[in-house]
C-alpha positions, 0 to 999 in steps of 0.5 A: 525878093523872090525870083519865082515863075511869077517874077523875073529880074534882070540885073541892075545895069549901069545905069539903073535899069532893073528890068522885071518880067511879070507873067501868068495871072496877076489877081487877088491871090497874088497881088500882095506878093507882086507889089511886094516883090516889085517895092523891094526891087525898087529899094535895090542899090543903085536901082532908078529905073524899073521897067515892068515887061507885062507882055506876058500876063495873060490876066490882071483885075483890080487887085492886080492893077492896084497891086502894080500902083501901089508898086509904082508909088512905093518905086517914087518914094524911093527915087525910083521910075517905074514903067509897064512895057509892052502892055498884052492885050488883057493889060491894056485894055484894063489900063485903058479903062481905068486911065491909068495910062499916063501912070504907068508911062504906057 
């Protein structure tokens, strides 16, 4: 699990909670390494909630999209609630469009 410019982690807190923060662009050339990253986050010790803060992702497509549910599909497997919060207005929209909304909790 990298902690690169793309990704940042918080810690595990006492109560589950690992808090990831995604920025810059999220398409085809980094999707893979995204969904990656956020399945090996959910597979942390003690992790049972992740929240995925897209406020700062500036644009997502159809790859990054499918790279955030196959994340999030990936977190259930492990007994793990992945969340997207606070939604920029490129995510929104495209999670308005796609009606994945009740997916991500959003």
């Amino acid at each position: 699990m990298a902690n690169d410019p793309t990704i940042r982690y918080a810690e595990v807190d006492p109560d589950g909670l690992v808090q990831a923060t995604l920025t810059g662009e999220l398409d085809l050339d980094r999707a893979d390494e995204v969904r990656d990253d956020l399945a090996a986050a959910s597979a942390l010790p003690g992790c049972r909630y992740l929240r995925v803060d897209v406020s700062e992702l500036a644009f997502i497509d159809s790859y990054g999209l499918g790279a955030l549910v196959s994340a999030r599909n990936s977190a259930a497997a492990n007994g793990v609630t992945l969340t997207l919060a606070e939604p920029s207005p490129p995510v929104r929209k495209a999670i308005e469009v796609t009606g994945l909304g009740n997916v991500f909790g959003v």
